[in-house]
C-alpha positions, -999 to +999 in steps of 0.1 A: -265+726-257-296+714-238-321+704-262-362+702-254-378+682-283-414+688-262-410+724-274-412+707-310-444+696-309-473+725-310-500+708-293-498+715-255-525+680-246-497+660-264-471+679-244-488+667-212-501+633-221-459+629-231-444+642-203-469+612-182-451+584-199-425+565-174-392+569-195-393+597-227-375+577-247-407+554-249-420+585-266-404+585-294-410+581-327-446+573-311-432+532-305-450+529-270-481+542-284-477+516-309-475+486-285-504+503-265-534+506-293-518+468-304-527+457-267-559+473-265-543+498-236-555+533-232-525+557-231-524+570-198-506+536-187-475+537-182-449+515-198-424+503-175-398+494-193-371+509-218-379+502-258-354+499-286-359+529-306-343+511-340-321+491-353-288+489-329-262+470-343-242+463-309-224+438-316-203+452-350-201+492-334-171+502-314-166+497-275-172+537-269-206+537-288-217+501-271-208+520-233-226+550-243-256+536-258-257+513-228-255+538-206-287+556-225-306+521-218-293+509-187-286+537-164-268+528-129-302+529-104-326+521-129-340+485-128-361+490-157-363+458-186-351+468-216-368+459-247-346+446-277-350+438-309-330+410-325-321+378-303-281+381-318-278+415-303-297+405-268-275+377-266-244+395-278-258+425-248-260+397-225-225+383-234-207+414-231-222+425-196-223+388-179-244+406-149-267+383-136-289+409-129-296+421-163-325+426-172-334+420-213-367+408-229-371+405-269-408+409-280-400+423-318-401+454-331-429+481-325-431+485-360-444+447-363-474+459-338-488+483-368-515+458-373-551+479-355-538+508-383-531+487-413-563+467-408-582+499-410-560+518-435-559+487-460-596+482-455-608+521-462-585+520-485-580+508-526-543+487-536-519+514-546-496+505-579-461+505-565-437+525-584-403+541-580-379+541-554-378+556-523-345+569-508-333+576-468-306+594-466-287+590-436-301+615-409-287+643-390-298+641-347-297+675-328-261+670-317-248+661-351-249+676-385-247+655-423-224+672-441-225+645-470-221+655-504-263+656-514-259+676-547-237+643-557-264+618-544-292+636-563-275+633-595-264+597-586-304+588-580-312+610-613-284+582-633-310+557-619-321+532-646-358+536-656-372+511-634-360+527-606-381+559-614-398+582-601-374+589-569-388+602-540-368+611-507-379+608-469-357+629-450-353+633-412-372+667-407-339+680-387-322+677-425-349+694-439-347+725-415-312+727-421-320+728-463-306+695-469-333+688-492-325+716-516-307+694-539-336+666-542-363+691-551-340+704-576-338+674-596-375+678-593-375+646-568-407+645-541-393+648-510-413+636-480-408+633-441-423+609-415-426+638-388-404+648-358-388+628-326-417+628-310-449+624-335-470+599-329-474+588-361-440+587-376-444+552-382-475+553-396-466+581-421-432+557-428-461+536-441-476+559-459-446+572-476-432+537-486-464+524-500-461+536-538-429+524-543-413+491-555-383+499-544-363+514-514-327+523-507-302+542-483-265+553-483-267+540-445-268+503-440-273+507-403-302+526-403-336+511-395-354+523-424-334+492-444-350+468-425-386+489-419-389+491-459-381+458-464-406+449-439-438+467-456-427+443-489-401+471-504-371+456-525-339+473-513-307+479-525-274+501-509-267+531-529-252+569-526-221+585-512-204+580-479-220+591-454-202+624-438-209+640-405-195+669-383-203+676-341-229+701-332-216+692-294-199+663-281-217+635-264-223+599-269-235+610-305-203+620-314-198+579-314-231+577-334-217+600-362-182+584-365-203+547-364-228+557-392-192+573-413-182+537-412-212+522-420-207+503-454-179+489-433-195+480-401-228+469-415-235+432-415-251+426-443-250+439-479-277+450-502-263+452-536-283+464-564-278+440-588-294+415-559-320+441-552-350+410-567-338+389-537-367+393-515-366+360-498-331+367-486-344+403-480-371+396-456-354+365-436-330+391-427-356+420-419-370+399-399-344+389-378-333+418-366-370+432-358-373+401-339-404+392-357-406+357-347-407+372-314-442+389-314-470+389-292-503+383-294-530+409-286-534+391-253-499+385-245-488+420-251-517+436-229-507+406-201-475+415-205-473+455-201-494+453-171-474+428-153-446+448-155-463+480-137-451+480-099-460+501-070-436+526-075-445+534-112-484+539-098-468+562-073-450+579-098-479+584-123-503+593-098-480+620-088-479+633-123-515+634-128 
């Protein structure tokens, strides 16, 4: 099943302005737009190297999920630098291939790069009493489906003790299409979404969506929505069913579905609720593994993109435009 997530979003100047950027996976969930506006950039350069797209846990997942997610960063022909996160897992990367000519960089997290819109947002706009909790479910992709009980996790977040109230839920908006959030508006919980694979502003809405609530949470402890909520001050704590999935098609995301299955296994670190006030222990963690100690100035991340653009990505771009 060959899947075109361009034909996703409606607005054909996105389409093309996309379809420019070096590698697609820079695209999504709008990351390398995020480092651009940070550096000052306009879009139309090109980013030359591969980003992280969330939290990757390499170094607890299984041998077929580390080849095939390697293979997705580090394709055979492609010299590109690839962008991680977390020092452990570039070291841990680094370890496992011993190839001298790898070729990892850690600057943080995209997500820590929010700063030109939360400047402006926070300045336009009034301090919002936090409230509630807001609950990710683990998501779906287009090659696998969540088959996890959800009428069970909605009554499990209704059981909730008061200061947990109101619940919303952020779903993936693949879940949503598929009525996954049937049971959540049932209960009469909001239920939200950040926008698709490609929006620009998923982050930014992830933002937006977290920033009534006191509280966050997730049946998925390797998802990057732990660490993100934590991040924008959120006090989280693991909760809900196992996570269940079935294969739309076989490829490397089969190893994603059977790795997110296992995840209160796999997952390095544990939230527990009755912790959930810890948020010194909280954050030293988030940040961590979203390399925030790892961040670049304004003038370091603009020095930094451009010295990575060569003659044959100017070639490349010119030949798209």
């Amino acid at each position: 099943m060959a899947v075109d997530i361009y034909k996703e979003i409606q607005n054909p100047k996105l389409v093309e302005k996309l379809k420019k950027e070096y590698w697609e996976g820079n695209n999504y969930y709008g990351l390398g737009n995020i480092l651009k506006k940070y550096a000052g950039l306009p879009y139309w350069i090109p980013l030359n190297f591969r980003l992280q797209h969330g939290i990757k846990f390499f170094s607890v997942t299984s041998e077929e999920n580390i080849k095939e997610q390697l293979a997705f960063y580090l394709p055979k022909g492609d010299s590109s630098l690839f962008l991680m996160y977390s020092n452990k897992e570039k070291e841990f990367i680094e370890t496992y291939l011993q190839s001298k000519k790898l070729k990892i960089k850690n600057i943080g997290a995209p997500i820590i790069y929010l700063d030109p819109f939360l400047e402006a947002f926070k300045k336009e706009n009034p301090i919002i009493e936090k409230k509630g909790t807001i609950a990710f479910p683990s998501k779906g992709t287009h090659f696998s489906n969540v088959v996890t009980d959800y009428t069970e996790y909605a009554e499990m977040l209704d059981k909730l003790p008061e200061k947990y109230k109101p619940i919303k839920v952020c779903m993936y908006y693949l879940d949503i299409e598929r009525g996954k959030d049937k049971p959540f508006r049932e209960k009469g919980f909001e239920v939200v979404q950040n926008g698709k694979l490609l929006s620009q502003d998923f982050l930014q809405n992830f933002y937006l969506n977290t920033l009534s609530c006191e509280y966050a949470t997730s049946n998925d402890l390797l998802s990057s929505p732990v660490y993100y909520s934590i991040h924008f001050g959120l006090k989280f704590f693991e909760f809900g069913p196992n996570v269940k999935y079935e294969i739309v098609e076989e490829d490397w995301h089969s190893a994603y579905a059977k790795e997110r299955e296992e995840s209160k296994k796999l997952a390095p670190y544990r939230f527990p609720i009755e912790d959930v006030e810890n948020i010194e222990r909280q954050k030293k963690i988030a940040d961590i593994e979203l390399g925030v100690a790892n961040k670049l100035s304004k003038l370091g991340l603009f020095t930094f993109i451009l010295s990575q653009l060569n003659l044959k990505v100017i070639k490349k771009y010119i030949r798209q435009k």
